[in-house]
mmCIF file of the N, C-alpha and C atoms, coordinates in Angstrom:
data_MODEL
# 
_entry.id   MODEL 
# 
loop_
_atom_site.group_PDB 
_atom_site.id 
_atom_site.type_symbol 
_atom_site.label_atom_id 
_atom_site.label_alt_id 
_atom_site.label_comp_id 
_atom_site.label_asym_id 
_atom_site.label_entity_id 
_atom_site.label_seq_id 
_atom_site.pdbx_PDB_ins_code 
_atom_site.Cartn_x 
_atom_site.Cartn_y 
_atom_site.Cartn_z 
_atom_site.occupancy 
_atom_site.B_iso_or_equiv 
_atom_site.pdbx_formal_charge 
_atom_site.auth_seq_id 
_atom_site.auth_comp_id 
_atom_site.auth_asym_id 
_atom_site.auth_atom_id 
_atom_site.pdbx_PDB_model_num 
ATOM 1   N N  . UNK A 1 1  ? 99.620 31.022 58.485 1.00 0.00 ? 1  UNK A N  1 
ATOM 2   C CA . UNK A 1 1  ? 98.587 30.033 58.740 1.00 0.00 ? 1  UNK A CA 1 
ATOM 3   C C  . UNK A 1 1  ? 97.536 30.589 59.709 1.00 0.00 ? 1  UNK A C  1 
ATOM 4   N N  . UNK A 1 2  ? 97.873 31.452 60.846 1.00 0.00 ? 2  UNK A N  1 
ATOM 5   C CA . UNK A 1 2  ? 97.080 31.925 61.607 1.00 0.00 ? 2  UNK A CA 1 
ATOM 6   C C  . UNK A 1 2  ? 95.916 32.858 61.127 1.00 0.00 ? 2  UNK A C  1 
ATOM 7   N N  . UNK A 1 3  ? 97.131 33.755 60.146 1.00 0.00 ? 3  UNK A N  1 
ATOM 8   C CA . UNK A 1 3  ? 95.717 34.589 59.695 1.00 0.00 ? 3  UNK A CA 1 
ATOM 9   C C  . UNK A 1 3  ? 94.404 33.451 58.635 1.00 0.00 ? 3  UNK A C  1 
ATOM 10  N N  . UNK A 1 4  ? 94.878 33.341 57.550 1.00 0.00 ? 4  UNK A N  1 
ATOM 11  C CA . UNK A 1 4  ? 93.965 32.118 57.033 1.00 0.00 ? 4  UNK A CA 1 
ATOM 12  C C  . UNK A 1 4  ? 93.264 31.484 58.242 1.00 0.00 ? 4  UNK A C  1 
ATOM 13  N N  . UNK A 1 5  ? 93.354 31.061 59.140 1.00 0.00 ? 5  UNK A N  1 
ATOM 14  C CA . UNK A 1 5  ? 92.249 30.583 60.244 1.00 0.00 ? 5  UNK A CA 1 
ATOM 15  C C  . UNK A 1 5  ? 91.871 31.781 60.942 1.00 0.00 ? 5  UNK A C  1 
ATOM 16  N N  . UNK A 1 6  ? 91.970 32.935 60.983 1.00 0.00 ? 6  UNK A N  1 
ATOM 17  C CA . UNK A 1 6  ? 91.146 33.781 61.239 1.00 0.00 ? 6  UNK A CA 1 
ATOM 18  C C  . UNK A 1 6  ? 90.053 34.283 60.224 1.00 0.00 ? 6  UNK A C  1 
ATOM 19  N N  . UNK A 1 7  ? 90.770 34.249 59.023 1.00 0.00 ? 7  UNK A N  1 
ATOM 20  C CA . UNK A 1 7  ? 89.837 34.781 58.038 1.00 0.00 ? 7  UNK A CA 1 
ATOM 21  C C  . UNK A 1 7  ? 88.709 33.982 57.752 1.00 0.00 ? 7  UNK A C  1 
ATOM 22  N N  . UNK A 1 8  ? 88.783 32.870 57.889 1.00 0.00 ? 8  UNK A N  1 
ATOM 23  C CA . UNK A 1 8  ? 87.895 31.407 57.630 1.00 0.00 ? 8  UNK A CA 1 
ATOM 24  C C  . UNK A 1 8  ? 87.056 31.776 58.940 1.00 0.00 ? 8  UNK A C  1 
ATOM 25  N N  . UNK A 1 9  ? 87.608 32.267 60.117 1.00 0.00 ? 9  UNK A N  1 
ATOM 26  C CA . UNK A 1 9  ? 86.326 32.024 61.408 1.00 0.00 ? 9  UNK A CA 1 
ATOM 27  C C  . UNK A 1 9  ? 85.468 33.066 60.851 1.00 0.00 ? 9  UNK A C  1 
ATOM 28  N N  . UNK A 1 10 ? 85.907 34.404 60.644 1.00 0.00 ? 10 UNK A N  1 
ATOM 29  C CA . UNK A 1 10 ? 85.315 35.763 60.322 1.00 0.00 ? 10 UNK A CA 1 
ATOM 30  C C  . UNK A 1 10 ? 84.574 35.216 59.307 1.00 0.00 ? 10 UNK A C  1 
ATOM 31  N N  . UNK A 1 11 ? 84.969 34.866 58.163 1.00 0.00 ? 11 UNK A N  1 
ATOM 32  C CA . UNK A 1 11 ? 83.520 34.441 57.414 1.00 0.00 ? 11 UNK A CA 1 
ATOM 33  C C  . UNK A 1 11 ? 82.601 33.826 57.633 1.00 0.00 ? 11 UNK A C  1 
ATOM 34  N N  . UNK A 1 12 ? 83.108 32.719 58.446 1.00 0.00 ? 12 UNK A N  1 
ATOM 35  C CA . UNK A 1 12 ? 81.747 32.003 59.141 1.00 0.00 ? 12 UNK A CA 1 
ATOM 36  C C  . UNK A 1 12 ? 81.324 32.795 60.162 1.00 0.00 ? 12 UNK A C  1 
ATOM 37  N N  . UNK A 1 13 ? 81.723 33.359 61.066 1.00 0.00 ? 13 UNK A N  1 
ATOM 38  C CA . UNK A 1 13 ? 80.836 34.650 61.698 1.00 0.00 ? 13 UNK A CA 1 
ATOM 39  C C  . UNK A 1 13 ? 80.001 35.006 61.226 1.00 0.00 ? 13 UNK A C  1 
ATOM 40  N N  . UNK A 1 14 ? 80.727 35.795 60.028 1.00 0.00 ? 14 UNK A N  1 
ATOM 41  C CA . UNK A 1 14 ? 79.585 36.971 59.233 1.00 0.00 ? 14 UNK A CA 1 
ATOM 42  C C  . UNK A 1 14 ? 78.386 36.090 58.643 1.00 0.00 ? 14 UNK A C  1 
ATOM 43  N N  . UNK A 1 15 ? 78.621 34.845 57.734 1.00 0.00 ? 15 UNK A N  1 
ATOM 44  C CA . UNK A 1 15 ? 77.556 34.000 57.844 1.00 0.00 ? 15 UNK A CA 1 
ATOM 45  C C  . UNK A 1 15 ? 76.525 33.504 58.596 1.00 0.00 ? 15 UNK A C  1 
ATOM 46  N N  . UNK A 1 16 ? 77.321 33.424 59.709 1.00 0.00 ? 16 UNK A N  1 
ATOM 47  C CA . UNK A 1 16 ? 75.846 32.884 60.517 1.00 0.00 ? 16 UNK A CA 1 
ATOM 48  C C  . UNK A 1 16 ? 75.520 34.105 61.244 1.00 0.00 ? 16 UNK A C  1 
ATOM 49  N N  . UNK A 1 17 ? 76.075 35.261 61.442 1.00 0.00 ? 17 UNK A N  1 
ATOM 50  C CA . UNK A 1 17 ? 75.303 36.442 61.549 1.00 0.00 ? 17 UNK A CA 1 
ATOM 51  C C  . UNK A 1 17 ? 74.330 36.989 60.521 1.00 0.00 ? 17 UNK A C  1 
ATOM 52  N N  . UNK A 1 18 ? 74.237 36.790 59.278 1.00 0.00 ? 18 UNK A N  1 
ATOM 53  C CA . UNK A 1 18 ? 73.381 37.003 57.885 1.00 0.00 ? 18 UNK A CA 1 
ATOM 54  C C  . UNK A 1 18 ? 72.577 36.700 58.112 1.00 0.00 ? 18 UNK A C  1 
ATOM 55  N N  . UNK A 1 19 ? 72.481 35.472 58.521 1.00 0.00 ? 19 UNK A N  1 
ATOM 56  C CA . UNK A 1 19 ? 71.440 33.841 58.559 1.00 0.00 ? 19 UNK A CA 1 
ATOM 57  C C  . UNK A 1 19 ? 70.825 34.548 59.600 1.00 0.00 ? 19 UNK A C  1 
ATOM 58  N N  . UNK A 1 20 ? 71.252 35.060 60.961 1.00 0.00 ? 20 UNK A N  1 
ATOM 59  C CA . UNK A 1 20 ? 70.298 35.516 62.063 1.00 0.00 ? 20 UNK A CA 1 
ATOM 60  C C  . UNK A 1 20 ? 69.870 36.555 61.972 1.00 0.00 ? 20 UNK A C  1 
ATOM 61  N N  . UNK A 1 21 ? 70.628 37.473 61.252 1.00 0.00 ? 21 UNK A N  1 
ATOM 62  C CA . UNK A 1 21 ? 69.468 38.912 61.000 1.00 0.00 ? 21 UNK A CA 1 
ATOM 63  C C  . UNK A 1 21 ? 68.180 38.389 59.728 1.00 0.00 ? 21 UNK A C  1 
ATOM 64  N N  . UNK A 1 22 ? 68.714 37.895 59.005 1.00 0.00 ? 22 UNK A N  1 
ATOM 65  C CA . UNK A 1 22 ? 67.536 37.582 57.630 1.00 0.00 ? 22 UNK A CA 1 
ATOM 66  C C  . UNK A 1 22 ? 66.281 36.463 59.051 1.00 0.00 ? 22 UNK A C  1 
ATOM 67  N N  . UNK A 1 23 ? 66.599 35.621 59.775 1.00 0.00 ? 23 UNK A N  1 
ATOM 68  C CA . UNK A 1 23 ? 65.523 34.647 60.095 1.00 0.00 ? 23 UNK A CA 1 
ATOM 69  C C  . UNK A 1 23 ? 64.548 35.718 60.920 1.00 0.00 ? 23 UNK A C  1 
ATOM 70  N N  . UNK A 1 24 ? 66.019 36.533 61.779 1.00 0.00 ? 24 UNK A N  1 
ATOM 71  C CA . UNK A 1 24 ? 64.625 37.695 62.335 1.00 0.00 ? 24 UNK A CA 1 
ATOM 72  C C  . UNK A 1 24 ? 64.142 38.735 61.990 1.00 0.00 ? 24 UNK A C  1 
ATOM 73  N N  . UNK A 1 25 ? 64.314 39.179 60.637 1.00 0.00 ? 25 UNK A N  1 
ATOM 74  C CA . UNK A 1 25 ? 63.346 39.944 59.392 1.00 0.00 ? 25 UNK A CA 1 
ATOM 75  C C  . UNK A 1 25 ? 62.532 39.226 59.693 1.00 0.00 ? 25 UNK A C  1 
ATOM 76  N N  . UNK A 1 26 ? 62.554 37.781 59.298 1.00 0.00 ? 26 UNK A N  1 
ATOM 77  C CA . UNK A 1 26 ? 61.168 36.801 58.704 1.00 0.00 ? 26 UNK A CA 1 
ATOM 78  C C  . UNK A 1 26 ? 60.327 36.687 59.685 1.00 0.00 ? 26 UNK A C  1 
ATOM 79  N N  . UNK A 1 27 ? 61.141 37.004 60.951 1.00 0.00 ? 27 UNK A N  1 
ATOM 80  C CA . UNK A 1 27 ? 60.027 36.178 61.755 1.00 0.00 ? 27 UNK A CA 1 
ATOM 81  C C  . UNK A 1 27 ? 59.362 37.486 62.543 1.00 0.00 ? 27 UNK A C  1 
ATOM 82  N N  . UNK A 1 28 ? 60.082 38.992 62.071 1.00 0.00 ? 28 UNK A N  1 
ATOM 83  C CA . UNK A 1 28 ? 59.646 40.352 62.559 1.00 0.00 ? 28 UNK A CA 1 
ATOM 84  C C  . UNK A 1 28 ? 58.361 40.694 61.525 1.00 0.00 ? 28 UNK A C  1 
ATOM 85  N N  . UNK A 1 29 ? 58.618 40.060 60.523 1.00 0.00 ? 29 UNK A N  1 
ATOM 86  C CA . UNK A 1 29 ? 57.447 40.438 59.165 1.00 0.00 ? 29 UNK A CA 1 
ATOM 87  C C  . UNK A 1 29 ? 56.311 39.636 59.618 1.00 0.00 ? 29 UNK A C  1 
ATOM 88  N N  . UNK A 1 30 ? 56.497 38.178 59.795 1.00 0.00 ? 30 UNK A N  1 
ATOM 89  C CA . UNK A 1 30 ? 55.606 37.045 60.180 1.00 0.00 ? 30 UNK A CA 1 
ATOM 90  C C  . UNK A 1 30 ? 54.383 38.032 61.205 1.00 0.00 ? 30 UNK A C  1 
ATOM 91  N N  . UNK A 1 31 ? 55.345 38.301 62.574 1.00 0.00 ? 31 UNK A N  1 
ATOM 92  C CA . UNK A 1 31 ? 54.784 38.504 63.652 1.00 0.00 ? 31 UNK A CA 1 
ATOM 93  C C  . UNK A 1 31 ? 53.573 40.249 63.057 1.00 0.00 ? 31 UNK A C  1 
ATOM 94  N N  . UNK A 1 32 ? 54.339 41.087 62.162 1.00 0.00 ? 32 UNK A N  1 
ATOM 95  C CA . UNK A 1 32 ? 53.910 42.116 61.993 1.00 0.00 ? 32 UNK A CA 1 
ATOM 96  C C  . UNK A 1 32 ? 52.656 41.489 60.971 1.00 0.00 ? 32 UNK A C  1 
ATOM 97  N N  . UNK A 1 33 ? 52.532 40.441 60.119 1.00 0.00 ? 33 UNK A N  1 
ATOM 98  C CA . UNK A 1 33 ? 51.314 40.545 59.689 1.00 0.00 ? 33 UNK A CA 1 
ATOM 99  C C  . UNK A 1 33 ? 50.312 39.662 60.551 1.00 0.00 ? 33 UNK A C  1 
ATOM 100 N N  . UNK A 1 34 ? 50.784 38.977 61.429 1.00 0.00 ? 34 UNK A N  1 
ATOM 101 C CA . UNK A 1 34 ? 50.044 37.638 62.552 1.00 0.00 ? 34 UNK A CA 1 
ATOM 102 C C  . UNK A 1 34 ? 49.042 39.171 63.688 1.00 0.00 ? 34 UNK A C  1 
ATOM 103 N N  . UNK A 1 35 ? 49.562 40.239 63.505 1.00 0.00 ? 35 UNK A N  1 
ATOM 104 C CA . UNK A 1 35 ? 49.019 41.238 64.398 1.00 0.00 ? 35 UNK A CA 1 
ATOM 105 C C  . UNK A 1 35 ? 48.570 42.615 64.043 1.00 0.00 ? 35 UNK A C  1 
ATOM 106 N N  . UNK A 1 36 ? 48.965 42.274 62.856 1.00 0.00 ? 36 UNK A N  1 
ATOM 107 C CA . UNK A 1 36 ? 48.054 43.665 61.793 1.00 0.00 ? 36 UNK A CA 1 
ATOM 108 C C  . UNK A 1 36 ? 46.557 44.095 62.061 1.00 0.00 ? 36 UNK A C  1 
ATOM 109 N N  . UNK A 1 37 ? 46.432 45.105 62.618 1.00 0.00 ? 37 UNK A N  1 
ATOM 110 C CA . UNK A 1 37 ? 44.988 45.476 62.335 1.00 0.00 ? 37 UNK A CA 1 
ATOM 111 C C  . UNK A 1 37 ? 43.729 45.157 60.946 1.00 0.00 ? 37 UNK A C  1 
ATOM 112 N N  . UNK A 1 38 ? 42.799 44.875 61.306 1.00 0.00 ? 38 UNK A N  1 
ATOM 113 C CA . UNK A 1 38 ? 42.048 44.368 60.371 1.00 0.00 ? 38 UNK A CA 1 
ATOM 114 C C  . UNK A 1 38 ? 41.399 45.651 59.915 1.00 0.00 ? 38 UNK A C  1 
ATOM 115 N N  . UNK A 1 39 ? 41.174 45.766 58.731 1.00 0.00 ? 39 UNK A N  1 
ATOM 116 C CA . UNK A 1 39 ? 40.550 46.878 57.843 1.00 0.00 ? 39 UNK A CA 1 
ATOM 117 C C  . UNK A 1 39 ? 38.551 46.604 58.258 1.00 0.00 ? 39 UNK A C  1 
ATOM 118 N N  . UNK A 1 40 ? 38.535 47.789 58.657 1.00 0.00 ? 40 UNK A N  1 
ATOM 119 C CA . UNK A 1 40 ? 37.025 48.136 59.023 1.00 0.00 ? 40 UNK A CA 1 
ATOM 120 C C  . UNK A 1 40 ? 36.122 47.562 57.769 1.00 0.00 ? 40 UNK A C  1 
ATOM 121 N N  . UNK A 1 41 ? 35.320 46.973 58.105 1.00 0.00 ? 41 UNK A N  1 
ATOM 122 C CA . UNK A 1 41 ? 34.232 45.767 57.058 1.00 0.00 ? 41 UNK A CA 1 
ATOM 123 C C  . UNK A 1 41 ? 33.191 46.930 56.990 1.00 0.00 ? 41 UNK A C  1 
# 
C-alpha cells in the first residue's frame, strides 16, 4: 500500500512539475517577444 501512495505522489510531482516548466517556456517566449528588438524601418 505504501508504495502505491508513493507512486501516486511521484506522478503528481512530475505533473505539476510539467505544468511549471511548460508555463515558464510560455511566459520565457512571451517575455522574449514583449522585448525583441524592432527591425530597422
Amino acid at each position: 500500500m505504501k508504495k502505491l501512495i508513493l507512486a501516486a505522489l511521484a506522478a503528481a510531482g512530475a505533473i505539476v512539475a510539467g505544468k511549471k516548466l511548460q508555463q515558464s517556456k510560455a511566459e520565457q517566449a512571451l517575455w522574449a517577444e514583449a522585448t525583441d528588438k524592432l527591425p530597422k524601418a
